[in-house]
Phi, psi and omega in degrees: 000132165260105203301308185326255164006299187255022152267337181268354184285283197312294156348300184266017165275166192228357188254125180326313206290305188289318166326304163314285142321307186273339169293312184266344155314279185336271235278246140045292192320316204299333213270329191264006217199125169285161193246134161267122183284100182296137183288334199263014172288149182218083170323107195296165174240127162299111201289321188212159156303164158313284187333343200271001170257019180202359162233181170260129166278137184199145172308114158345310174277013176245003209271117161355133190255157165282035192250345209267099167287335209289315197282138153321329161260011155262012160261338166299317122029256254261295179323323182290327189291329194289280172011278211295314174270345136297319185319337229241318177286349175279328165282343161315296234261313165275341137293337136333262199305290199289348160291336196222112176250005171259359164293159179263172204294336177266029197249327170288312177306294187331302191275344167281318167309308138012257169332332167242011128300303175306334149306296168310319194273357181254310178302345197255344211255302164345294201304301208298329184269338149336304195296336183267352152112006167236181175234173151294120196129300203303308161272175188273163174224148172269187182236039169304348166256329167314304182272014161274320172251000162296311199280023187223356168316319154264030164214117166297323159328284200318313198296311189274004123308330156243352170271328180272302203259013171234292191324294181263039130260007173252317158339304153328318211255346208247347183279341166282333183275354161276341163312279173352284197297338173302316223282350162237052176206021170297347190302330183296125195284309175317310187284356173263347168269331167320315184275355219242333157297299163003272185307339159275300207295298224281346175271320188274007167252029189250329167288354183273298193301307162303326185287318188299318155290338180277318172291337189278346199247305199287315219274296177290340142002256167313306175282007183037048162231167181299162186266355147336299192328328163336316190242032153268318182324296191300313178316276191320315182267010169079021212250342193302307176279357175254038193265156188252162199258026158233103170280089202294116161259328175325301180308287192304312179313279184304353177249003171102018150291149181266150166308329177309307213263341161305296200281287187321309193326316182134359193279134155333297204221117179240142163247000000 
C-alpha cells in the first residue's frame, strides 16, 4: 500500500464516506507498519478544494449572514457553515500527513486521528442539516482554508502555525459565543442538537489545537528558532491583525498557548 496515493485519493474525494474509509485504512496501515519514504516523492499541489464540485466558492463578503435561528433556513445558515469548516478541516488534516512526509510516525498518527475526528464531526453537522430539510452544497462557501494550506505548503512551520495554531485556535474563542447565542433557543430540539455538536467539537478541538502546538514547538525545535517566530509568521500572512477580540484563554492555556502569547492576542488578563 502507498499511503501517499491513498491520502491524495482522499483529499481529492468529495464523498465523505470514501473520505472515511480511506483515513482509516492510513491509520490502520500507520499502527502496523513503518512508512518508507522515496526520496524522489513530490506531493502534487492542489488546484480547487473537494468540496468545489458540490459548493459555490464565493467571496467571504458575499457569504449569507448569519443571524435569523428561528427559521429553518437560518439555522441551516449557520449549520452549514460550521458543516463547511469542519469538512474543509478534513482535507487540512490529511494533508497535514501527505505534504510533509519526513515527519515522523507520531505526527501522521496525530493528524490522521484529527482527521477522523473531523469527520465524525461534519457526519453530526450533515444529519442535523438533513433534518432541516437541506445539504451540504445549498448554500455558497469560501475557501478561506483552502488558501491557508495552498499558501503555506512549503513550509510546515507556517502551516502549523496558521492552520492548528491561529485558524482552529480562533475557533476556540468563536465556538462559545455562538452556544451563548443558541442557549436561548435551545427548546427547539435541532437547536439543542446543535448546541450539544458544538459542545463535543469544541472539547476535541482543544485537542487538534494542542497537537498543532505541540508539532509547531518540535519545529521550531528542530529549526533552532525562537517560539516568538509565531506572530512574524501571522505578520507575514496578514493574519495578525484580523485577529478577533474575544479571546478564550481557558481554552487556548489547555491547548499549549503561554499567558505571554495570550496577552499579545489581545486577551485583557492570562492567570
Amino acid at each position: 500500500m502507498n499511503i501517499y496515493d491513498v491520502l491524495k485519493t482522499a483529499i481529492l474525494s468529495d464523498d465523505i464516506v470514501m473520505k472515511e474509509v480511506l483515513t482509516v485504512q492510513c491509520l490502520e496501515y500507520c499502527t502496523k507498519n513503518e512508512i518508507s519514504q522515496s526520496v524522489d516523492f513530490v506531493p502534487v499541489v492542489f488546484e480547487k478544494p473537494s468540496y468545489a464540485s458540490k459548493c459555490q466558492i464565493v467571496d467571504p463578503r458575499a457569504l449569507p449572514e448569519r443571524k435569523d435561528f428561528d427559521t429553518p433556513e437560518g439555522l441551516a445558515v449557520l449549520v452549514h457553515a460550521i458543516a463547511h469548516i469542519e469538512y474543509s478541516a478534513i482535507d487540512l488534516a490529511l494533508d497535514a500527513v501527505y505534504r510533509y512526509p519526513k515527519m515522523p510516525m507520531a505526527y501522521k498518527m496525530d493528524w490522521l486521528e484529527v482527521a477522523q475526528d473531523e469527520i465524525r464531526h461534519y457526519k453530526m453537522l450533515e444529519a442535523l442539516l438533513g433534518s432541516l430539510g437541506y445539504v451540504y452544497g445549498d448554500f455558497p462557501v469560501h475557501c478561506g482554508l483552502f488558501d491557508a494550506a495552498h499558501h503555506t505548503a512549503q513550509s510546515i512551520l507556517d502551516r502549523m502555525a496558521v492552520v492548528p495554531r491561529y485558524y482552529e485556535a480562533s475557533g476556540l474563542d468563536v465556538n462559545p459565543q455562538i452556544i451563548k447565542k443558541l442557549e436561548n433557543k435551545h427548546k427547539d430540539p435541532k437547536v439543542a442538537v446543535l448546541i450539544n455538536a458544538l459542545r463535543v467539537i469544541y472539547q476535541e478541538e482543544i485537542v487538534h489545537v494542542h497537537k498543532g502546538d505541540k508539532w509547531f514547538k518540535y519545529l521550531c525545535k528542530k529549526e533552532g528558532v525562537k517560539e516568538s517566530v509565531y506572530f512574524d509568521i501571522l505578520d507575514r500572512y496578514k493574519l495578525f491583525a484580523k485577529h478577533r477580540p474575544h479571546i478564550n484563554v481557558a481554552a487556548r492555556k489547555e491547548a499549549g498557548f503561554t499567558c505571554e502569547e495570550i496577552k499579545k492576542l489581545g486577551a485583557k488578563e492570562c492567570l
